[in-house]
N, C-alpha and C positions, 0 to 999 in steps of 0.2 A: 472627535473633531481636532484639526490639527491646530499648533501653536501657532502664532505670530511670532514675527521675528521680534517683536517687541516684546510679546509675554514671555518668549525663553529668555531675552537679556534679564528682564526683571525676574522671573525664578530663578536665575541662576545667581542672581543677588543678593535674595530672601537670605532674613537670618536660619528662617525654618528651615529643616534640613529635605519636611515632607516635599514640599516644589520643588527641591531640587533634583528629589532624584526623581519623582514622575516626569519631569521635564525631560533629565536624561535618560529613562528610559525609554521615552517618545521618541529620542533624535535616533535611539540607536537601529528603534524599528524604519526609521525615515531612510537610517543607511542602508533599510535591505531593500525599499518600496522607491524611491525617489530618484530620478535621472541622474546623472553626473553632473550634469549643470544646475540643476537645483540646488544638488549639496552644494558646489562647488561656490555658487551665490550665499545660498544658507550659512557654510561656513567663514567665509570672508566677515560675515556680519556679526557672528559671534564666537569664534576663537580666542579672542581674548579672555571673554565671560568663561569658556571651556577651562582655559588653561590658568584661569585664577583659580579654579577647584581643587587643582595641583594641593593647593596649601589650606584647603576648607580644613576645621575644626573636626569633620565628623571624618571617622575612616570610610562610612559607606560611602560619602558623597564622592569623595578622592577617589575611593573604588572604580565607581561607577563613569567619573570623567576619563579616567588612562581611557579605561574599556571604550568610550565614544569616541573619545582622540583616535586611538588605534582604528574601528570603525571606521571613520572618515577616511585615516590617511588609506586602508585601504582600496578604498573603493573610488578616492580622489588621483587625479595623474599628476603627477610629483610637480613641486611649486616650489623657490628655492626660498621666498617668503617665509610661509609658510615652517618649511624645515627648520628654518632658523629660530622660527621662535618655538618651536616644538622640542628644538635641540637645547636651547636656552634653557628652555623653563625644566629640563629635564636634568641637566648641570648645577639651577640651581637646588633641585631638591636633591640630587644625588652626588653629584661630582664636588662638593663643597670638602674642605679639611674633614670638619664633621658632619654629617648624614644628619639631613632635616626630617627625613622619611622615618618612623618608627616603626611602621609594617612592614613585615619580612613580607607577605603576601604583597603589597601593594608594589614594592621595591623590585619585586617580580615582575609585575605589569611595567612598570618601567624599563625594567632591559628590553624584554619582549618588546614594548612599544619600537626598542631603540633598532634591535632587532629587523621587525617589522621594516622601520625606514629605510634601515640599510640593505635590505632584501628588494626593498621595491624600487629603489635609485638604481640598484645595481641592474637587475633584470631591465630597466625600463633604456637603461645607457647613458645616465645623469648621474656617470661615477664624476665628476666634474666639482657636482652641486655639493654631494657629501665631501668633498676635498676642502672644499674651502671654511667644513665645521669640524675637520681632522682635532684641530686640539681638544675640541669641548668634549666630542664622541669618544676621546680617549680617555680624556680623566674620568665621563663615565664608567665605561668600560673597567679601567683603573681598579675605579671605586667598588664598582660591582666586584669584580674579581677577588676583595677582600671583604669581600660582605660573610659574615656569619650563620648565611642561610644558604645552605646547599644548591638548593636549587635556582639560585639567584646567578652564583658562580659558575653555575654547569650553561646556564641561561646565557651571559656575557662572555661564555667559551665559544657558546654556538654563534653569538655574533661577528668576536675578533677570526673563527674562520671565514665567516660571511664577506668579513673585512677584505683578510688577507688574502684571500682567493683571488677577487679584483683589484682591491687596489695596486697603485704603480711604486713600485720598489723603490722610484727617487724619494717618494710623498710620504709612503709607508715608513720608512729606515727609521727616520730623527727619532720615532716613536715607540719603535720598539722595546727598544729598554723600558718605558714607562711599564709595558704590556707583561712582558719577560718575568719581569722580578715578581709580581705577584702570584706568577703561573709557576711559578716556583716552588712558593707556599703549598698551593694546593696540589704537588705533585705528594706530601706527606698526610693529604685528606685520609679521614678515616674512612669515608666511603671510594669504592672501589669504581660509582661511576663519575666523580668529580673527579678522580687520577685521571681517568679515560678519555674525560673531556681536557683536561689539562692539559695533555699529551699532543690532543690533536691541535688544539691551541699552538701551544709550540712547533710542533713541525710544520703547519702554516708560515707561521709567524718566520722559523728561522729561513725561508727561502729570500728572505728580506731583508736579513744581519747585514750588519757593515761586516766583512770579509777581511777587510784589513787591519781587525782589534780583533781579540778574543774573546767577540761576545760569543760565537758559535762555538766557541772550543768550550765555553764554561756551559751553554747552553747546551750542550750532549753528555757533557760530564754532569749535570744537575738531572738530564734524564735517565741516566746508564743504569742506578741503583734499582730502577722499573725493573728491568729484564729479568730481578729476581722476586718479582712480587707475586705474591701469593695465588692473584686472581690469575688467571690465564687471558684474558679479554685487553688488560690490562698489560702484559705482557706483547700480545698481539698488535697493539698499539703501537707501542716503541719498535718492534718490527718495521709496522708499515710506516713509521717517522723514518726509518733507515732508508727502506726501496722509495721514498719520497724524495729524499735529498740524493739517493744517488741517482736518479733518474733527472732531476730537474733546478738540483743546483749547479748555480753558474761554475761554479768553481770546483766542481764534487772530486775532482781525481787528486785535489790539494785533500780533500777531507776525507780520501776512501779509508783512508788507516782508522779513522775514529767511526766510519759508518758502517765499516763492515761487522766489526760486531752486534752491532744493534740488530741486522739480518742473520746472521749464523748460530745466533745464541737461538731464535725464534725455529730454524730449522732444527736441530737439536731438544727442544720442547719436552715437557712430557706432554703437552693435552695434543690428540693430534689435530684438531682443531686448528691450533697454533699453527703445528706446520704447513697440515692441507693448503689455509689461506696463505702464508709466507711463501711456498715453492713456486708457484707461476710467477708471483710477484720476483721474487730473486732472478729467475730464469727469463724475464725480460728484464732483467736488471743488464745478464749476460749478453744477451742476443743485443741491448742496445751499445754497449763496450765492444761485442767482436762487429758492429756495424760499422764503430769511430774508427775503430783498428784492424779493421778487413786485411789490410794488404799484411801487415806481422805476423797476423795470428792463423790468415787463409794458411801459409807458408806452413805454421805447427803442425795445423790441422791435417795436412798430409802424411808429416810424420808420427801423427798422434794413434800410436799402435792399443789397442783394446790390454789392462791390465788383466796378465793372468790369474793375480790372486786377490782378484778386485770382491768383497763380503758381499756373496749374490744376495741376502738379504737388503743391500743397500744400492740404492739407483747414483749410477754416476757423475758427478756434474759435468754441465755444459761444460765447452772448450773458455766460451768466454767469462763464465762464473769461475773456472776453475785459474782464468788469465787475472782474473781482478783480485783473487785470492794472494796468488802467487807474486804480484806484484808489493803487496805489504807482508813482508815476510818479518820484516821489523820489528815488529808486533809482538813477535812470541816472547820476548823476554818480558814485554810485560804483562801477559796472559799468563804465563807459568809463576810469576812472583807472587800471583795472588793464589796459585793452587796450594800455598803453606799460610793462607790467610788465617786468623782466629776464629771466624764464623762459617759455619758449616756451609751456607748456602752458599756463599763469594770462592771456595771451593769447589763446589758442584759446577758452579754455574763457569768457574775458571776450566775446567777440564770437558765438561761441553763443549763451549768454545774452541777448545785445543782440538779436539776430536773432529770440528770443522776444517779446524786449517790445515789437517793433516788429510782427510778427505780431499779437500780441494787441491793442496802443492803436490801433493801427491812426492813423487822423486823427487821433484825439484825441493823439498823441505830437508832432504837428506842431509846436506850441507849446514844445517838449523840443529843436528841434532844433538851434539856436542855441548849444545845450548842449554837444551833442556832435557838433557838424560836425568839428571840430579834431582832438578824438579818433581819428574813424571815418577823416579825410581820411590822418590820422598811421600809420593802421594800413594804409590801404589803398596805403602804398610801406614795407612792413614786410620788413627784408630775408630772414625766413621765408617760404614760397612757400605755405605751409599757413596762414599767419595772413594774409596779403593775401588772399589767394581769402575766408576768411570775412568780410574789412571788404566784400572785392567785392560779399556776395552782399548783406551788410546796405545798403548804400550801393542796390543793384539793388531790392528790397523796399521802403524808405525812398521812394525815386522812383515804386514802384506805388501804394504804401497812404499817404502822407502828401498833405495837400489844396495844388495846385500852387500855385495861385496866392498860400500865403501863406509856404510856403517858398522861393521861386525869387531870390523878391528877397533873401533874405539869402543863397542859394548863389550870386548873382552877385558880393556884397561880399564874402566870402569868397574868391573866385576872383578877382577881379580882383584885391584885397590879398595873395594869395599866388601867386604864381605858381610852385606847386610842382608835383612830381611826384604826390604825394599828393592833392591837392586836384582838381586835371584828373581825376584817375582816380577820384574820389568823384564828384564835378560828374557826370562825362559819366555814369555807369552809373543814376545818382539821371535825369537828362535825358532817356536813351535810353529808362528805363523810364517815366516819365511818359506822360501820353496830352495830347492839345490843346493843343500848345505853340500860342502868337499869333507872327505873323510878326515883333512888335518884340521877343521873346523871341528867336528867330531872328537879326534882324540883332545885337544884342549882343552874344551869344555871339560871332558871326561877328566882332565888329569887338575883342570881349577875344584872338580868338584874331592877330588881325593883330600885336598888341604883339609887341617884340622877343625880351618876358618869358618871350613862349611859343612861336613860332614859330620863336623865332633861338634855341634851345637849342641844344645839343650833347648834349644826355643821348638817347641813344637809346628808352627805353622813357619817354622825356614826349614825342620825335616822333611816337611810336606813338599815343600817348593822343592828340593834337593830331589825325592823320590819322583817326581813329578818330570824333571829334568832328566834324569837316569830314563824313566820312561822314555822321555822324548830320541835320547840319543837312540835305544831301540828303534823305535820307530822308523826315524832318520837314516839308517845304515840298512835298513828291512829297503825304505826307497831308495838307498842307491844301489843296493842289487838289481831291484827290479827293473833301473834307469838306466841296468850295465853299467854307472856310471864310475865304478870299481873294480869292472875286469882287471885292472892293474896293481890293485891294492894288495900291498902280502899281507901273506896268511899270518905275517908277524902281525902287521899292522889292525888287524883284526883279532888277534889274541891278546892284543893289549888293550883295544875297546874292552874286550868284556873281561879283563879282569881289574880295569879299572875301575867297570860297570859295578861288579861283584864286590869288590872292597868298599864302594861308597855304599851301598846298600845294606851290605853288611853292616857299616858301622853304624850308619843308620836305625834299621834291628835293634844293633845294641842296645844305644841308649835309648829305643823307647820304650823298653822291654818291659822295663817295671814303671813304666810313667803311668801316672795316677792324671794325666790329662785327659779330656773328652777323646782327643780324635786320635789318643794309642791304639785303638783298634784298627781304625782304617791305614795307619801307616802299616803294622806289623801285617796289615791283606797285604796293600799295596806291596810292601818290601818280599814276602813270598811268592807274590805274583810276576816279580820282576827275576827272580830266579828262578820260577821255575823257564820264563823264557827264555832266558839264558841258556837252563840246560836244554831245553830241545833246539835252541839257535846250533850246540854244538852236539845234540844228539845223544845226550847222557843225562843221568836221571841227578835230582836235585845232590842226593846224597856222595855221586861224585865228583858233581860238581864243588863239592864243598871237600872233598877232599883234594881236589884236584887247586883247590885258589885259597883254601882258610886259610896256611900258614901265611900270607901274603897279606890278610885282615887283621892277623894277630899281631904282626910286628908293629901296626901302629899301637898296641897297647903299649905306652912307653911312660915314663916316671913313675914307676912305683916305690922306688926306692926312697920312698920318705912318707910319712906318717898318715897318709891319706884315710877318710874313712869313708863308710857307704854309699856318700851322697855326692863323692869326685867322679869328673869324669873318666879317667881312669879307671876306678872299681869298678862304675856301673858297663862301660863299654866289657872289659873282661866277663863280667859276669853276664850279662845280652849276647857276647860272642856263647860264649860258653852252654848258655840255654838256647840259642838257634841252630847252632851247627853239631851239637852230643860232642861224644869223646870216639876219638877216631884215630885210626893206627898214624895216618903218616903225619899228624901233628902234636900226636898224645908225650910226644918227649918235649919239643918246645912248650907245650901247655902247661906239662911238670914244673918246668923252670920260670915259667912266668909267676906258677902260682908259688914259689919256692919263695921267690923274692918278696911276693902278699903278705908271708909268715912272719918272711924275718923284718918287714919295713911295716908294715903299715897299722892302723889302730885297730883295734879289737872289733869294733863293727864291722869293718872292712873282710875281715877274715871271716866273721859268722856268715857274713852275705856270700863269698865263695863257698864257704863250704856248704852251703844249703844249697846252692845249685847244683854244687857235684853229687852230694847225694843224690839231688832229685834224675840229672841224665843219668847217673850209674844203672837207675833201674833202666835204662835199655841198652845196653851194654852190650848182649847178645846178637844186639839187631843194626847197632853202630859201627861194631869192630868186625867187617867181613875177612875175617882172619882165619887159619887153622886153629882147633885147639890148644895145640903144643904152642902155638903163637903168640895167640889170645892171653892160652897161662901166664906167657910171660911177659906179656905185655904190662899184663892187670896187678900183677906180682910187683914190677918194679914202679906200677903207679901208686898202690898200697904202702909200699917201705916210703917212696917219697914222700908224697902229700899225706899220707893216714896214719902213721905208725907213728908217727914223732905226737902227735898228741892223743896217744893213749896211756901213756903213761902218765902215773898222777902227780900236778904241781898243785900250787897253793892258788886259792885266788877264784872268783867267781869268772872270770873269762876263760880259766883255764877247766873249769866244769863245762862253761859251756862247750866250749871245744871237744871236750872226751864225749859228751852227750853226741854233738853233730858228728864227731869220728863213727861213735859207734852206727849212728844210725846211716850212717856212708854206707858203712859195713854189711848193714842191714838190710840195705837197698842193691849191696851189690849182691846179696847173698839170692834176690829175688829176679836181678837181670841179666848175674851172671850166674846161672845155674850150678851147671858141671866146671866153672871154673872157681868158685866158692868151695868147692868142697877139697879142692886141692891147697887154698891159698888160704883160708879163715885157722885154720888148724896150726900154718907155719907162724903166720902176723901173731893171729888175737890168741894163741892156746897160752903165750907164757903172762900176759897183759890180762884174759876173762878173769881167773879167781877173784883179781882184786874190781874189778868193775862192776863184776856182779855183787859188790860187796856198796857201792859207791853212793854217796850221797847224795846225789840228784835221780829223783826219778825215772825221768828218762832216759839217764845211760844204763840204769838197772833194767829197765824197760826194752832197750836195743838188745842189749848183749843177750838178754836170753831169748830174745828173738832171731840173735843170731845163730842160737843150737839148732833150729829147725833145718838145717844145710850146713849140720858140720863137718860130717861127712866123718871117716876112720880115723880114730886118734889112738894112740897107742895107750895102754892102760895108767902107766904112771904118769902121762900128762891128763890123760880126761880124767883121772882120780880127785884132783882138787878141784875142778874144774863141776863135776858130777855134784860134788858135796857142797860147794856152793851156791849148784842150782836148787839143790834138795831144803837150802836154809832161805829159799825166795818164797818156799809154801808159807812163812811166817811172816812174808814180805809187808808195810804197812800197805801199800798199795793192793787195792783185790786184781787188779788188771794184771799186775805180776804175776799176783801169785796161781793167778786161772794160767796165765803162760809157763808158767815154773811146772804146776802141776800137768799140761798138756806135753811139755818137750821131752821129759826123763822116760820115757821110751823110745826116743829118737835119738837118744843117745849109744851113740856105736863104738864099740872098744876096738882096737886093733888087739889081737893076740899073736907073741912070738911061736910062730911053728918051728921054727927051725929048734928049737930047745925045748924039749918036753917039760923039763925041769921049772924053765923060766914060765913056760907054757898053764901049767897046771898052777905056778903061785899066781900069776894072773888070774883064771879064772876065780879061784877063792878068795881073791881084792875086791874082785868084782861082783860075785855074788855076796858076799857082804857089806858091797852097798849096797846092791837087788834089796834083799833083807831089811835092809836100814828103809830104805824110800820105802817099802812094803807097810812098813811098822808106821810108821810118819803118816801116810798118806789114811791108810785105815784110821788112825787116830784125828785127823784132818775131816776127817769123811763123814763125822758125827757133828761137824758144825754147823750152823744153820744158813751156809751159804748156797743156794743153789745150784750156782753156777759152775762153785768151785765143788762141789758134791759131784754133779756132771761129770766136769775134766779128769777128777781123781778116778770116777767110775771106770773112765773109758782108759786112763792108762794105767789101769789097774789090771783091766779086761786084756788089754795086748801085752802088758808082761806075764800075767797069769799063763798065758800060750808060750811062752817060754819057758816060765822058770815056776812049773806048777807046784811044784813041791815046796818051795820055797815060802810060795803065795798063800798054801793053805798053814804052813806050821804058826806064820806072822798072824794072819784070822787069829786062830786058835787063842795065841798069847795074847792079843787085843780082847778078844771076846772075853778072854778068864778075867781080864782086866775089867771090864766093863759088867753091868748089872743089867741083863733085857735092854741091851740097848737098840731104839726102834730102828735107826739105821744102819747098822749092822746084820740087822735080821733080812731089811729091805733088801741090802747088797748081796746076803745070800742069796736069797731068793733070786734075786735078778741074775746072778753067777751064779750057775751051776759047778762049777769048779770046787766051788769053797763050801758042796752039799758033804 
């Protein structure tokens, strides 16, 4: 049964809370059963009763009155009455200094109510009626917006667009600032859809700014930190705040320098979300600017030729996007200032950006670039890997879309005046992407990259850029053959490409030869990979190629003449030349002399590190020096007496050990690469220097030298004589490695005998056979120790002098055996040699 209008005034009176809310309950089902004229009488009659509940004791009852209020005003056609005191009573529980309302729920139902009205004024056309409660609806609003309940905030966002959508810009303005400043706040909300709502807030709101103070300049500036926030949604936001205000503010061609970023950052994206919704949106941003400006831009448009080296991955802009771009070209100084900001993202999001406007100006930014060469060069050796790739890509675009010829020559003043990591790596991807370089373009680069500045680095990832560029010139000179565009070009001009090509890469080589960096492998590919194009560019195999240009690599090895050690660049480049290119006829006399200077200047490191590489190319030697024999001999003879011969002789001093150690094993190594040229030249060098080495205090050089008997080749008796006898005292060597080599070599010992003098003839052999005799005696007595290995080696050159000098072989047995008692190895050795039955 339904209420009187009497019994809801008095329930809604009761102290009880129970009548109050079955009452309200009743009215609210009334709101969905009851004519419009009934409520509309109904409520006339108790409204006030409703809107005392505003402040009831109980939170249900409060609850339950928003909720009937809201009911009514629904379903009621707007009363300006009415509003008023709906607005009142809503101002005073909410819009007060301090907040009467303690429920974050209920605080809810009150925007939403507030909501509600301004939803239904506005659709119904009694935008009029809510004008005249503009102050109270604001300080609302106000309020709410600094409410500490989320969804209260996000609630009073949705209303000020409700607002600002309709109302009139005279009405609207005064209030703005009220509205602004709190929306402010919440653009630093921790949740991601109070930013969202924030956002839209504002870009409503700002179509409304006073134009002639800088509320809009600070209100784009207080949005702009968005464009890097985490959420993408949120991001997407400040976008469509951009194509908002450039489409529909009055004044938007004064603001397009501050608006156009808010859309450029959004096309650049990573979600593409982002971009899919921003692109139509930009693209009738265009289409409405080339409408304003038809008759200017028709005129471009004519001449607006298809770019040839336009990134077919990337769709072009409009005439008129690319017109609105190019009109704030201002800009870039302060988009590039932030790409050396402190925080990773204000970079990223700085070079995004830039990646737009370089898109859009296309040539016309050419003039811009001078601007921001330094910038983009700084960014692109950024030690973030995610902010170098975007300077990468701007720098790579820059080089498609900007016109060559009138950037190139200040990318060359630039790169020659810095000779940075950053700049090469700008330079070359701006280079690589260009299209028709001229050959004098080409030689330049080639001859900036020969300086010491760039080529003799140590920085691993500017070798890389260096080798990378070397490539590219390749390349480059491959297209302008194909282009004919060098039929004219001489054949000089072309031999000094590639031996400028060859010396940067060379030195290149060098120094990464022994680098202990991750990507020395891929340079020293790259660097062999760039010669070998070289030589078939000219039709000749690597190896003459490098005869044909090394000494031209070598003359940059220069300052030696002072104490340098292994770890200068000097040492390391000689010694990289030295292990890429071997020893080779028509530069093996400057190389003598380079290293001549190594000996007498520089520290003791420095010298071990050359000499270890010469050993190590000596072993190919054979396959190096395409020379005659007779040539070769003398080639390898006068590099011996230079660089070899001077430290074999013995000083004092553990540096001058090591030296006789790496001498000999030079020796050693030549002895295995140069075969037939070792046996003419170890005999004249090392026959007056072995006695004593073999004698020597470091392992190793005792170790070399009698591994140098294995290719001694003929020595005359009275030199191999001392030489023999103290290989024969290495069997007691403390070293077993020796002494197994000592025991293997003394059958590879070859006398020379004088023929020509029977006399001299015959005392030779009897020198020699009593050493045979000697080592026979020695080695038998050797042969009963309990070494394996070295039992082995004495067996077997026991076995190959026996076949010589059998007689000899059995008398030494004999004497050993009388010496000896049943001795078990001796018996063995018989048995095993027949000879000695």
């Amino acid at each position: 049964m339904p209420f009187t209008v009497e019994e809801v005034c008095k329930n809604l009176q009761a102290t009880d809370r129970r009548p109050k809310l079955s009452t309200l309950e009743h009215l609210k089902l009334q709101c969905k059963t009851d004519s419009t004229n009934q409520l509309h009488n109904l409520f006339d009659e108790i409204y006030l009763h409703l809107l005392k509940c505003y402040s009831d004791r109980f939170e249900s009852v409060r609850d339950q009155a928003v909720q009937t209020v809201t009911m009514f005003a629904k379903h009621l056609p707007p009363n300006d009455f009415h509003l008023k005191n709906m607005v009142s009573t809503l101002a005073e529980r909410m819009g007060q200094q301090e907040t009467l309302e303690p429920s974050e729920e209920i605080r809810l139902l009150y925007t939403e109510q507030l909501h509600t009205l301004i939803a239904q004024y506005i659709s119904t056309g009694n935008l009029f009626s809510l004008q005249e409660c503009f102050t109270e609806i604001i300080c609302i609003l106000a309020k709410a917006l600094r409410d500490t309940y989320p969804a209260v905030q996000r609630e009073a966002c949705a209303a000020v667009c409700a607002l600002a959508k309709a109302a009139d810009t005279m009405t609207l303005q005064p209030f703005t600032g009220l509205l602004t400043n709190p929306l402010y706040s919440m653009l630093n909300h921790k949740h991601s859809l109070a930013r969202i709502a924030a956002v839209q807030a504002i870009g409503h709101l700002a179509l409304h700014v006073d134009p002639k103070n800088d509320t809009l300049s600070q209100l784009l500036m207080e949005v702009s930190p968005l464009l890097m926030d985490s959420m993408p949604m949120v991001r997407r936001e400040c976008g469509q705040l951009g194509v908002s205000l450039m489409l529909d503010l009055r004044d938007r061609y004064s603001y397009f320098d501050r608006l156009i970023p808010f859309v450029l950052c959004c096309l650049k994206d990573d979600s593409p979300e982002v971009v899919d919704y921003i692109r139509p949106l930009w693209i009738k941003c265009g289409k409405q600017y080339y409408e304003e400006n038809e008759e200017e831009l028709s005129k471009q448009e004519i001449a607006d030729l298809c770019v040839e080296n336009h990134p077919s991955s990337v769709e072009r802009p409009t005439i008129g996007c690319r017109a609105i771009v190019q009109r704030s070209l201002r800009l870039l100084r302060l988009i590039t200032r932030e790409s050396s900001d402190w925080k990773v993202n204000v970079r990223i999001h700085s070079l995004k950006l830039l990646y737009q406007f370089v898109l859009h100006a296309e040539a016309a930014m050419t003039a811009k670039f001078f601007e921001i060469y330094a910038d983009v060069a700084h960014a692109c050796r950024d030690a973030e890997i995610v902010v170098a790739q975007e300077a990468l890509k701007v720098a790579d675009l820059m080089g498609r879309l900007f016109a060559y010829d009138d950037w190139i020559e200040h990318g060359f003043d630039g790169l020659a005046k810095n000779a940075k990591e950053g700049y090469i790596k700008c330079f070359y991807h701006m280079f690589s992407a260009s299209l028709r370089p001229k050959m004098n373009d080409l030689l330049r680069v080639s001859e900036t990259l020969i300086d010491g500045e760039f080529s003799q680095t140590l920085k691993p990832e500017f070798q890389l850029y260096v080798l990378k560029m070397v490539e590219t010139l390749l390349s480059k000179s491959d297209q302008l053959i194909n282009q004919m565009e060098n039929a004219y070009a001489s054949e000089e001009e072309n031999q000094k490409l590639y031996l400028n090509v060859y010396i940067t890469t060379m030195k290149v080589l060098a120094l990464s030869f022994d680098s202990e960096h991750s990507n020395a492998a891929e340079l020293q590919e790259m660097g062999h990979r760039i010669l070998s194009k070289l030589a078939d560019k000219q039709k000749i195999s690597t190896d003459l190629l490098n005869e044909k240009y090394f000494i031209n690599a070598l003359n940059y090895v220069e300052n030696l003449d002072a104490p340098l050690d292994d770890l200068t660049e000097p040492i390391l480049m000689l010694n990289g030349l030295i292990s890429t290119a071997k020893l080779r006829a028509t530069y093996l006399k400057a190389l003598q002399d380079k290293i001549t200077v190594v000996w007498k200047n520089c520290a003791d490191s420095a010298k071990v590190k050359i000499f270890s590489c010469i050993s190590i190319v000596m072993l190919q030697w054979s396959t190096t020096i395409n020379r005659s024999m007779e040539e070769s001999i003398q080639l390898l003879q006068t590099f011996v007496n230079v660089v070899i011969e001077p430290h074999l002789e013995w000083r004092a001093g553990a540096n001058a050990e090591s030296m006789r150690s790496l001498a000999m094993a030079t020796l050693c190594a030549m002895s295995q690469g140069a075969v037939n040229e070792a046996r003419f030249i170890l005999p004249v060098v090392v026959g007056k220097h072995l006695p004593s080495l073999l004698e020597d205090r470091a392992v190793a050089t005792r170790h070399y030298s009698v591994k140098c008997l294995f290719n001694f080749g003929e020595v005359a008796v009275d030199q191999l004589k001392p030489i023999a006898y103290a290989t024969l005292q290495r069997l007691d060597d403390p070293s077993s490695g020796i002494r197994e080599l000592a025991a293997t070599v003394i059958p590879k010992l070859c006398p020379k005998f004088n023929k020509y003098k029977v006399e001299d003839e015959k005392y030779e052999h009897e020198v020699w056979e009593t050493f045979i005799t000697k080592a026979f005696d020695i080695m038998f007595l050797h042969h009963e120790g309990p070494e394996v290995r070295l039992q082995k080696a004495i067996k077997d050159s026991i076995a190959q002098l026996a076949e010589r000098y059998p007689e000899l072989c059995k008398e030494s047995f004999k004497r050993t055996a009388a010496l000896s008692y049943n001795s078990k190895a001796l018996l063995e050795l018989q048995m095993d040699l027949p000879i000695l039955v």
